[in-house]
N, C-alpha and C positions, 0 to 999 in steps of 0.2 A: 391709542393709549389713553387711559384714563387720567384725571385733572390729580393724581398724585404730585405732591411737594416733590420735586429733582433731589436727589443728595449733592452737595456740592462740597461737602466734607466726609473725611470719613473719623470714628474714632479710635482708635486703637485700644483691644481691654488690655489692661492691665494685669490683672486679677483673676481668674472664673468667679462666679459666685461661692462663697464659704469658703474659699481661699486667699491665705494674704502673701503673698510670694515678694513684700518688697525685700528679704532678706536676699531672694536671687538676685535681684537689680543690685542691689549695695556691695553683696560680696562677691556670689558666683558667676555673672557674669561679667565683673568688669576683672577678675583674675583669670575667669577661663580667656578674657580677651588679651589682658596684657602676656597671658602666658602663651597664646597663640603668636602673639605679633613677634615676642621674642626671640620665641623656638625656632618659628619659620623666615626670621629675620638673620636669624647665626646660619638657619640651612643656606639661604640665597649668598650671606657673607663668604660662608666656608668653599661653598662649590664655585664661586666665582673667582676666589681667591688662590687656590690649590690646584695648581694644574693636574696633578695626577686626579682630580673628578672631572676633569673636563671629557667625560665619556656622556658619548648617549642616555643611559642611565640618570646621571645626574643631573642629565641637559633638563629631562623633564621632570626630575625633583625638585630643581628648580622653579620652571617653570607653572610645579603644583605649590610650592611655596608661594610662591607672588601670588598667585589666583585666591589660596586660600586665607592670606591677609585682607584682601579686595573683596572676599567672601565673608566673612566674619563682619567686616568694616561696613555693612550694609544691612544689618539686623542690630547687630548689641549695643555700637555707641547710642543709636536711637531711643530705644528701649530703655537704656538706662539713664538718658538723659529728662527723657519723659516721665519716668518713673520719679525723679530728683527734684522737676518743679511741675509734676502735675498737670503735664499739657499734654492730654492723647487724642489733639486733635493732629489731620495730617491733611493734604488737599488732595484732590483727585488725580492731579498730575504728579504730586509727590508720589500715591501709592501705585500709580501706571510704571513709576518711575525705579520705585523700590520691586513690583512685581518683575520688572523686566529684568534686572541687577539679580536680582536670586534665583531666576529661571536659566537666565544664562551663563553666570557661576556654575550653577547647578551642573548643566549638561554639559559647560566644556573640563567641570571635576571628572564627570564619568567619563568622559572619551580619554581624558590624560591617565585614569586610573587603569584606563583599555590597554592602551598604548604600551601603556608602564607592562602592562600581564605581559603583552607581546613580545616586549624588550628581554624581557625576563626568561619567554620562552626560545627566542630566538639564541639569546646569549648559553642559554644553557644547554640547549637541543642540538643548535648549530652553530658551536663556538669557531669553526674554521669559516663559516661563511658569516659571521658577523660585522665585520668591517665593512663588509660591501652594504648588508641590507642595513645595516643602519649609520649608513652613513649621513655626513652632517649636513645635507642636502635634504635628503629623506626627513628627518629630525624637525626642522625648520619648516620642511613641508605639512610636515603633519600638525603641528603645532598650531600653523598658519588656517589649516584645515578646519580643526577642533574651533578654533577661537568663530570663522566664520559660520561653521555649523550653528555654534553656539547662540551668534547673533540672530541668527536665521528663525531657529526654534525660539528663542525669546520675543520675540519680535514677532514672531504667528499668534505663539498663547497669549501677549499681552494685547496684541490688538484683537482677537477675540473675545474675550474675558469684557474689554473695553467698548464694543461694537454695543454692550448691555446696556439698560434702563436699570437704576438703581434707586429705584420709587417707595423702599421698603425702611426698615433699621437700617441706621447708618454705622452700626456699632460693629467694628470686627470683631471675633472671636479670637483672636490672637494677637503677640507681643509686636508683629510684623504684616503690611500686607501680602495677602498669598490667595491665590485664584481661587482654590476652594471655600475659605471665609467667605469672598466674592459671592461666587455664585449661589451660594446660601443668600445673599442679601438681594439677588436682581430678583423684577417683575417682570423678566421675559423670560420666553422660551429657553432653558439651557443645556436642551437635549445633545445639541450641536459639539455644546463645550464638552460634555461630558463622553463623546463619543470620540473626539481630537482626546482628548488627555488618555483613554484607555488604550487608542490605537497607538498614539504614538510611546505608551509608559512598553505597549507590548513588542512596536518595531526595534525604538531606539535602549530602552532599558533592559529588555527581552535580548536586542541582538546585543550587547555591549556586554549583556552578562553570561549570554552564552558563549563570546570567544575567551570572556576571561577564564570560564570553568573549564573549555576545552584547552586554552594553553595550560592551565597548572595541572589539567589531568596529564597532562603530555612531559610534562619538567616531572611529575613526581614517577610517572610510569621509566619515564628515561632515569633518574637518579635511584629507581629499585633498580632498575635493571642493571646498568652500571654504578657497581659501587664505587667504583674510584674516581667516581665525578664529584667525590664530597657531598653526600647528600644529606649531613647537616649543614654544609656551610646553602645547598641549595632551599631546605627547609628554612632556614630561620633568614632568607633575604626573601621566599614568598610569604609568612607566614603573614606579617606585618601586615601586606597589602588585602591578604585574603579577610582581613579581621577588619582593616577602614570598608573596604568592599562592601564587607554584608554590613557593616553600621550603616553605610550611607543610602546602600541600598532597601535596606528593610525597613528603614525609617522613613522614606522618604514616598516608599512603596505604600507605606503607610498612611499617610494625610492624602495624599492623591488619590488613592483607588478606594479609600470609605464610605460605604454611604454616607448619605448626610443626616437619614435617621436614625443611625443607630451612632455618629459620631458624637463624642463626646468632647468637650472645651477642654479640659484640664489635660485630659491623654492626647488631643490634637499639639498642644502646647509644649508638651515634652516630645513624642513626636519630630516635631519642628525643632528644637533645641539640636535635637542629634545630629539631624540632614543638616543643621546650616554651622554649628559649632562644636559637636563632637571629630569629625573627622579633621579639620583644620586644626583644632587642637591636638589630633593624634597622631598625625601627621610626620609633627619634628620630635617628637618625642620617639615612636616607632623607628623612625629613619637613621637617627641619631644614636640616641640611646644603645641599640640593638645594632650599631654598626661600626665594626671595625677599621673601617676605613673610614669614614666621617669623624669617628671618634681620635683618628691618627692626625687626619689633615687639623680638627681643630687646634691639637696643639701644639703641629709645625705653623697657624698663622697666627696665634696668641702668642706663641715663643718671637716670632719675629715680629710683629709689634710688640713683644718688651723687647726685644733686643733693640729694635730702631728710635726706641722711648727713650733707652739710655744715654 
């Protein structure tokens, strides 16, 4: 390797050039966050507290709740904290730190969002055999599953990504570290990297997104077919999920598989907004909003907190 200065920081833009987006930092992201933390803060309250959600179903709306507080909570406080006193530097073990936290969020959203199709199609395809397959052994198991998965894969791409010489601009092109900004900045070979992020965008985001199309083709083919399976009440409990789905997937499909000549900073950066803050954001709102039952338990456990307040 040649006598290149090491990076031993990195900085975080702020801004693309001819853009001044501290109007994001001030208002849009610190409401998209407290409205995240909220929303998915009443979901975890409500379904822990109402036993009638203590279904499978709920087990891992929860469990997408928590994840997506922990997901949010590892891009926007940052960002907006740096944006407020001007300091976008970050250390190299910070952004190893921050890469790993978002890669692995990332991938155990998709497997819980999998899970979820599957829930979805099981309960509605094979309402007499749903107690047994999903029962609360299986639940836990899978959950258990996802979270190691998740480790796993984070913990590949970030000590790849890492394995780098970073001899070049130390400036990232985004609000957050993420492997692609990276590999745009190293002075080594990143053939490697780029051949791991395609295979695996194709095995794991490929296979996750094919069982979820194959279960709702399957729930909407079964609710044409039998009408009397309520196939609005079966419509409007996939619909929610089909809509976070393709945000997080198309968004996300997006900064990973672009070249890097033809990527642009400013669409990189919205991009990245969606995959790591539109869907936690849509989340309790989707779930909640648009749910009768969620919408019911809220106000048998508000009614009994005033009742036990009195």
């Amino acid at each position: 390797m040649d006598n290149s200065t090491m990076v031993t920081e990195f900085l975080l833009l702020g801004s693309p050039d001819g853009w001044d987006l501290s109007f994001l930092y001030f208002t849009v992201f610190p409401m998209t966050y407290l409205g995240t933390l909220l929303g998915n803060l009443l979901i975890v309250t409500v379904t822990t507290a109402d036993h009638s959600l203590h279904t499978p179903m709920y087990f891992f709306l929860r469990n997408l709740s928590i994840l997506d507080m922990c997901f949010i909570s590892i891009t926007v406080p940052n960002a907006c904290v740096n944006s407020l006193i001007g300091n976008r530097a970050i250390s190299v073990a910070g952004c190893a730190t921050q890469i790993f936290l978002v890669i692995f969020c990332a991938s155990v959203e998709l497997l819980f969002l999998t899970i979820m199709a599957w829930d979805r199609y099981v309960a509605i395809c094979q309402p007499l055999q749903y107690p047994l397959i999903m029962n609360p052994q299986f639940c836990v198991l899978m959950t258990l599953a996802s979270l190691l998965s998740g480790l796993l894969y984070a913990g590949v791409h970030t000590g790849n990504t890492f394995r780098l010489s970073f001899c070049q601009s130390n400036v990232v092109h985004q609000f957050f570290c993420d492997v692609p900004s990276l590999l745009r900045l190293s002075c080594s070979d990143t053939t490697s990297n780029k051949v791991l992020i395609l295979v695996s965008a194709v095995v794991i985001c490929g296979g996750c997104f094919l069982l979820i199309v194959v279960s709702y083709f399957r729930i909407f083919s079964a609710v044409l077919k039998f009408p009397t399976r309520a196939p609005g009440k079966a419509f409007s409990t996939c619909t929610p999920h089909i809509l976070v789905v393709s945000v997080f997937l198309s968004s996300i499909t997006g900064v990973y598989l672009r070249s890097s000549a033809t990527s642009d900073t400013f669409e990189d950066m919205v991009l990245s907004a969606f995959y790591t803050m539109v869907p936690p954001f849509l989340n309790p709102l989707l779930y909640s909003l648009r749910n009768k039952q969620v919408k019911e338990a809220v106000r048998r456990v508000m009614g009994r907190q005033l009742f036990s307040g009195k």
